[in-house]
C-alpha positions in Angstrom: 34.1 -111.2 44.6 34.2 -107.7 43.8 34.4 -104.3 46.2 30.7 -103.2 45.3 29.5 -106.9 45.9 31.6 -106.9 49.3 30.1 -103.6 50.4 26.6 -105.0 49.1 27.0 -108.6 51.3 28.9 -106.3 54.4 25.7 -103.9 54.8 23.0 -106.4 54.1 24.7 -108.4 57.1 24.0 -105.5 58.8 21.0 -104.7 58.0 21.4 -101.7 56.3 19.2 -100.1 53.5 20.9 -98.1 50.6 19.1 -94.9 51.6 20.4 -95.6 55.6 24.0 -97.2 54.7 23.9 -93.4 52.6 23.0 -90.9 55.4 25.1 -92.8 58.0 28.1 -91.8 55.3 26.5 -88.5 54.1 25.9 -90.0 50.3 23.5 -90.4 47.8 21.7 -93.3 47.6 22.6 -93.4 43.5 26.4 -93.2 44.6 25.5 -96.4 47.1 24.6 -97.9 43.9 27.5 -97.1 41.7 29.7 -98.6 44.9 27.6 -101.1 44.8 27.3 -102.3 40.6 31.1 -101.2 40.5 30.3 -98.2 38.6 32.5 -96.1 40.9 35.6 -97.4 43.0 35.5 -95.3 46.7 38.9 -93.5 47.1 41.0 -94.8 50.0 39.2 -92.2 52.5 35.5 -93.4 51.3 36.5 -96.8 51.4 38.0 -96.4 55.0 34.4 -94.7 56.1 32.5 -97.5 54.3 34.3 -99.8 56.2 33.8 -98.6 59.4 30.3 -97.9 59.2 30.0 -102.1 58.0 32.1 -102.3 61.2 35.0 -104.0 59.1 38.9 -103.5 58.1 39.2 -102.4 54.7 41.2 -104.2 53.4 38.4 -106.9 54.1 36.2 -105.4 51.5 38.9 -105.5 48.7 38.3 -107.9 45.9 40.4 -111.0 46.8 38.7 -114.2 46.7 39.9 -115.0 43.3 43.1 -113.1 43.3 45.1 -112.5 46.4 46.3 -109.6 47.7 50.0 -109.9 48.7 50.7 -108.9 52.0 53.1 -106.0 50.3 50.5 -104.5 48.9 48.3 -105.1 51.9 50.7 -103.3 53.9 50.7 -100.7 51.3 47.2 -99.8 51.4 47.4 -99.6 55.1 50.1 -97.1 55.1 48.1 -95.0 52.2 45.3 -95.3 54.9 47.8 -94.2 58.0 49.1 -91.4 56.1 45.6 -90.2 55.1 44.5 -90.4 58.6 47.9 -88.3 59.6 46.6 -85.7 57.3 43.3 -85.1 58.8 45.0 -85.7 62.2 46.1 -82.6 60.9 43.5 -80.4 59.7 43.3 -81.5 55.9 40.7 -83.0 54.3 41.8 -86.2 51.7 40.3 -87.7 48.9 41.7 -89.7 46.2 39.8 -90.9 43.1 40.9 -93.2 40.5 41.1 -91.5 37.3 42.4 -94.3 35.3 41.5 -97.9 35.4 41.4 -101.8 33.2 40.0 -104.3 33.4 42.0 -107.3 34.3 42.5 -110.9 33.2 40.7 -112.3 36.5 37.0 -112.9 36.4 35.6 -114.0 39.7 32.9 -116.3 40.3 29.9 -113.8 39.4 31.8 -112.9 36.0 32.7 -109.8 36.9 36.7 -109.0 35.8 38.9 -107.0 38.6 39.8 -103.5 38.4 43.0 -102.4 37.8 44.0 -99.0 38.8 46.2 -97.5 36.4 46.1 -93.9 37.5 44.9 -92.4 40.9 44.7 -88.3 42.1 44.8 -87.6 45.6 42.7 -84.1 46.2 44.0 -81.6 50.0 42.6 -79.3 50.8 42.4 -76.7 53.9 41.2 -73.5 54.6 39.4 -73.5 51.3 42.7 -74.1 49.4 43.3 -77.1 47.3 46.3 -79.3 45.9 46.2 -81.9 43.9 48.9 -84.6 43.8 49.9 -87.1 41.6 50.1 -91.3 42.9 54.2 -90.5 42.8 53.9 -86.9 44.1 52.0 -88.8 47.2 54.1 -91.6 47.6 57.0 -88.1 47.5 55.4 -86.6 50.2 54.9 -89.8 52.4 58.6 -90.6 52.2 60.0 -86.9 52.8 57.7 -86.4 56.0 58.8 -90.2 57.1 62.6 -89.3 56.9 61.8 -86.2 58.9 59.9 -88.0 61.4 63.0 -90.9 61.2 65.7 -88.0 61.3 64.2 -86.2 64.4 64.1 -89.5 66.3 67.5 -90.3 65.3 68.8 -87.3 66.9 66.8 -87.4 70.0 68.5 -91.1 70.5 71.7 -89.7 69.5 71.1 -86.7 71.9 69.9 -88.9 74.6 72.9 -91.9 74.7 75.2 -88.7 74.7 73.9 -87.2 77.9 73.7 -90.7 79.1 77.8 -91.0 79.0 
């Protein structure tokens, strides 16, 4: 099943009409709709919003029933997620769009094929300045403020078994 026919099922269970399931996320109805037919794939942050408004995880919407998702890449998107929440913890607001996509070899039981992201920018912005980083200059940044976070634990250990002795 696809994302836009997940979303569709997840806010019909809930009893949601397009124009509500839009002003409870602070979007048009037509971009409901382009969710919705697949016309538009919700960045990470959207997707994360959409998900909590259905009251699900996101990675439940994902389009899995006739491929898998491994739990790598499972694990994956929940990081991107983590680190995008870390961000706003922080005072930025996040938002990646997919700016190049396929279609894959997997049709699902409504004919649809998946989507394949090829290509994905990741928009921050604060105090009316913006940056816009590549998928790698992302992944970059997530792995440069993890060794930090790793390095300053490290030596608090290290500080911490020494005044123990």
């Amino acid at each position: 099943m696809t994302l836009g026919r997940k979303i569709k099922e997840a806010r019909k269970a809930k009893e949601l009409t397009q124009p509500a399931f839009a002003k409870l996320l602070g979007k048009s109805v037509r971009m409901i709709q382009k969710y919705e037919n697949n016309e538009v794939a919700p960045s990470m942050e959207q997707l994360e919003d959409i998900a909590k408004v259905l009251g699900v995880e996101p990675a439940e919407l994902l389009p899995s029933s006739k491929w898998k998702v491994s739990q790598e890449e499972l694990n994956e998107i929940k990081a991107g997620l983590a680190f995008d929440n870390y961000l706003k913890y922080l005072g930025y607001d996040v938002n990646t769009d997919v700016t190049k996509w396929h279609e894959g070899e997997v049709i699902d039981e409504y004919g649809n094929k998946e989507q394949v992201i090829d290509e994905s920018v990741t928009t921050i912005s604060k105090d009316g300045k913006i940056v816009v980083f590549t998928e790698g200059e992302v992944k970059e940044l997530e792995g440069t403020i993890r060794d930090v976070i790793n390095a300053r634990i490290y030596r608090k250990l290290m500080e911490s078994d020494a005044n123990a002795t």
